[in-house]
C-alpha positions, 0 to 999 in steps of 0.5 A, a space after each residue: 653730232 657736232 656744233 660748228 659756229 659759222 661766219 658767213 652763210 656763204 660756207 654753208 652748203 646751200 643745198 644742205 641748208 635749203 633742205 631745212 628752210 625750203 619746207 618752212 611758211 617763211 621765204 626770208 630764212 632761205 640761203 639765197 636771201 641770207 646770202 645776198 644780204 652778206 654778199 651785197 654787204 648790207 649785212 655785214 660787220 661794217 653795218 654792225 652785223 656780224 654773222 655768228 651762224 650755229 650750225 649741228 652736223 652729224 657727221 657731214 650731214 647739215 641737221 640743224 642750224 640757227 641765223 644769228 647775229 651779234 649786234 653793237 647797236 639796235 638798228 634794223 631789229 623793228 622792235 625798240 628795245 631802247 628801254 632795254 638798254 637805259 635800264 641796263 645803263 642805270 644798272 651799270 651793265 653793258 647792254 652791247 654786244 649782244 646777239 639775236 636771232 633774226 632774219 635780218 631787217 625783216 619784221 615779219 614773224 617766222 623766225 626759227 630754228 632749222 631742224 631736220 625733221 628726222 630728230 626730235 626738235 624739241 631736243 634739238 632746240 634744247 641742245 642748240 639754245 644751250 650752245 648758244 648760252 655758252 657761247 654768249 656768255 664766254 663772249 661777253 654778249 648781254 643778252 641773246 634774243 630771237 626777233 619775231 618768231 614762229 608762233 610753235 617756235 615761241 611756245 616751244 622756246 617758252 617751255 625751255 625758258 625763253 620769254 615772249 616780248 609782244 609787239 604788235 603787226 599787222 595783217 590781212 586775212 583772206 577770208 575767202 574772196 573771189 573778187 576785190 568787190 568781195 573784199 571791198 564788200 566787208 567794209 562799211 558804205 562809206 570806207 567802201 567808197 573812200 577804197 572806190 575813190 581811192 583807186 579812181 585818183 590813179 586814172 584821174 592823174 594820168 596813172 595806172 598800175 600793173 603787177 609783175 611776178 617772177 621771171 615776167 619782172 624786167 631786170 631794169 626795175 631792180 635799179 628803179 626799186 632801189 632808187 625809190 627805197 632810197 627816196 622813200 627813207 631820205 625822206 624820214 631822216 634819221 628815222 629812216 630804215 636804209 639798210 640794204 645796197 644797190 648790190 643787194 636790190 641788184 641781185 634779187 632777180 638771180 637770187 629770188 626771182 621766182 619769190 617776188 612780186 612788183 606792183 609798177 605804177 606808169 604815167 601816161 607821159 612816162 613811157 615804160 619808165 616807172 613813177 612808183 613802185 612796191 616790192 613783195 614775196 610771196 611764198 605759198 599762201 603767204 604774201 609779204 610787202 616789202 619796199 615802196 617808193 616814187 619819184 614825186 607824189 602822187 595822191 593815193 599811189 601809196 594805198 594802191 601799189 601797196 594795198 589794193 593791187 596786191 590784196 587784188 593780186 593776192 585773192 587772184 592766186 590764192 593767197 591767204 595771209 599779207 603782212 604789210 611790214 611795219 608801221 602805218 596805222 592807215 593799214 587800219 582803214 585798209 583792213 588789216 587787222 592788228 595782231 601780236 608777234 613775238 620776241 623771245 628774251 633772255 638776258 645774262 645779267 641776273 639784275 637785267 633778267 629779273 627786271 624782265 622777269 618783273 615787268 614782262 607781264 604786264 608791259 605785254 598786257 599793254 600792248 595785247 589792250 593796244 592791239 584790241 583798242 586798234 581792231 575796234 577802229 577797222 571799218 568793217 561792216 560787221 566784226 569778224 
């Protein structure tokens, strides 16, 4: 076997990589979605994002490989390692570069390695992360940390040294709905008729909404999905998360048609041109919300193209699990549940991993008290 480190997804053969990321639960580790975000440059150098793709061959045959990035900034990682770096700058250690492992831009847990099911993976992950340490540390990288992992991924990368950095998501848990009234039969009386009312504001405004799925997505809502995504950022300044271009949102119906979802809200006097809009994947029984936005305010459009009608569009085709992305403690009041997703650490300073090694326990039993104290406030009938 060979280790070969690569710089662009693009000189990978795609069927060879799909033959490891198609059986995986997450769409996002797939050739065609890492290659659009490289193709459209929204990930790329210039947005510091430079692709350091490991890959292991056996002869020519593709048997593992790992996304990672080299990062000169922490933007578009959706977790605020900021304390990281002030505690790395009072030591005097360069904190930048560093590398992660990521689906870039995509806080939604399922990160990990790909591996060829014919080779043990625990050996495997072994050898890779130990191809990783040499690389790091002859590039002078800081740290290297793997961004919201798979849940078996993290028990395997804490058996091998790695450490588990909590944060806290959301997401919403089909338990067995038939119906959107058997969803909205688990909340109490009176968060059952804020959902009612909630969903009555769209016909009172002259709205309404309808899902679109697969090759059923006209192509034109591409360019109104960007236009909305740049919108609903420009609004948060400098807070924003505008990471990704039109060429990116521009390529999505060749590249990823068949995964994705759209919830378009019309007004009676726009015609078939549409006010809002939500983008999503779905994968299996796994939904995931992705970008939102509108040409003007609307009450409550965000709660239904974001919530009622996909959670409605879930429970229809079988979905088990929506994570809604990041942010959003209105979530709460919607029913998602809180819950924990995981980075893995490891840091190269000896003074930086020990800072880590000293407080990594009880930062995380913080955030496991936060998300506990959040799942209180669900309004639901009964905890369950």
């Amino acid at each position: 076997m060979r280790a070969k480190w690569i710089a662009g997804i693009s000189t990978i053969d795609r069927e060879q990589w799909d033959r490891l990321a198609l059986p995986l639960k997450s769409p996002f580790l797939e050739w065609n979605w890492l290659n659009l975000m490289e193709r459209s440059r929204s990930i790329a150098p210039e947005t510091g994002w430079l692709p350091k793709h490991l890959t292991v061959y056996d002869g020519d045959r593709l048997v593992a490989a790992a996304p990672l990035y080299a990062k000169y900034h922490s933007e578009g990682e959706f977790v605020s390692d900021y304390a990281w770096a002030e505690a790395a700058s009072r030591l005097g250690v360069s904190y930048y570069p560093k590398m992660v492992g990521a689906c870039p831009v995509t806080p939604v847990a399922g990160y990990r390695f790909l591996i060829d099911p014919e080779f043990d993976e625990f050996k495997m992950t072994r050898l890779m992360l130990e191809k990783i340490d040499q690389f790091c540390l002859a590039s002078g990288y800081s740290a290297c940390n793997f961004l919201f992992v798979e849940p078996s991924f993290k028990r395997m990368l804490e058996r091998l040294g790695r450490h588990a950095w909590i944060h806290q998501s959301f997401i919403w848990k089909n338990r067995g709905f038939a119906t959107f009234d058997d969803y909205l039969a688990q909340f109490r009386t009176n968060q059952r008729r804020n959902i009612r009312r909630e969903r009555k504001a769209m016909e009172k405004q002259g709205l309404f909404l309808k899902n679109f799925a697969g090759k059923k997505i006209p192509e034109e809502f591409f360019s109104y999905m960007y236009d909305f995504y740049v919108r609903t950022n420009d609004k948060f300044g400098p807070w924003g998360c505008k990471y990704l271009s039109r060429e990116f949102f521009g390529g999505l119906c060749e590249s990823f048609g068949p995964r994705l979802l759209m919830t378009a809200a019309f007004h009676r006097s726009s015609g078939d041109e549409p006010v809002g809009m939500s983008l999503l994947v779905a994968k299996g029984d796994q939904l995931y919300g992705r970008y939102w936005g509108c040409s003007r305010k609307f009450d409550s459009l965000h709660f239904n193209a974001c919530y009622y009608h996909p959670i409605q569009w879930a429970i229809e085709n079988g979905i088990s699990f929506y994570n809604p992305g990041a942010g959003g403690a209105h979530k709460i009041r919607r029913g998602f549940l809180s819950v924990p997703s995981f980075c893995m650490l490891k840091f190269y300073d000896s003074r930086m991993q020990n800072l880590m090694l000293n407080n990594i326990r009880r930062i995380n039993l913080l955030e496991i008290q936060e998300i506990e104290a959040i799942n209180r406030q669900v309004p639901f009938a009964r905890q369950t």
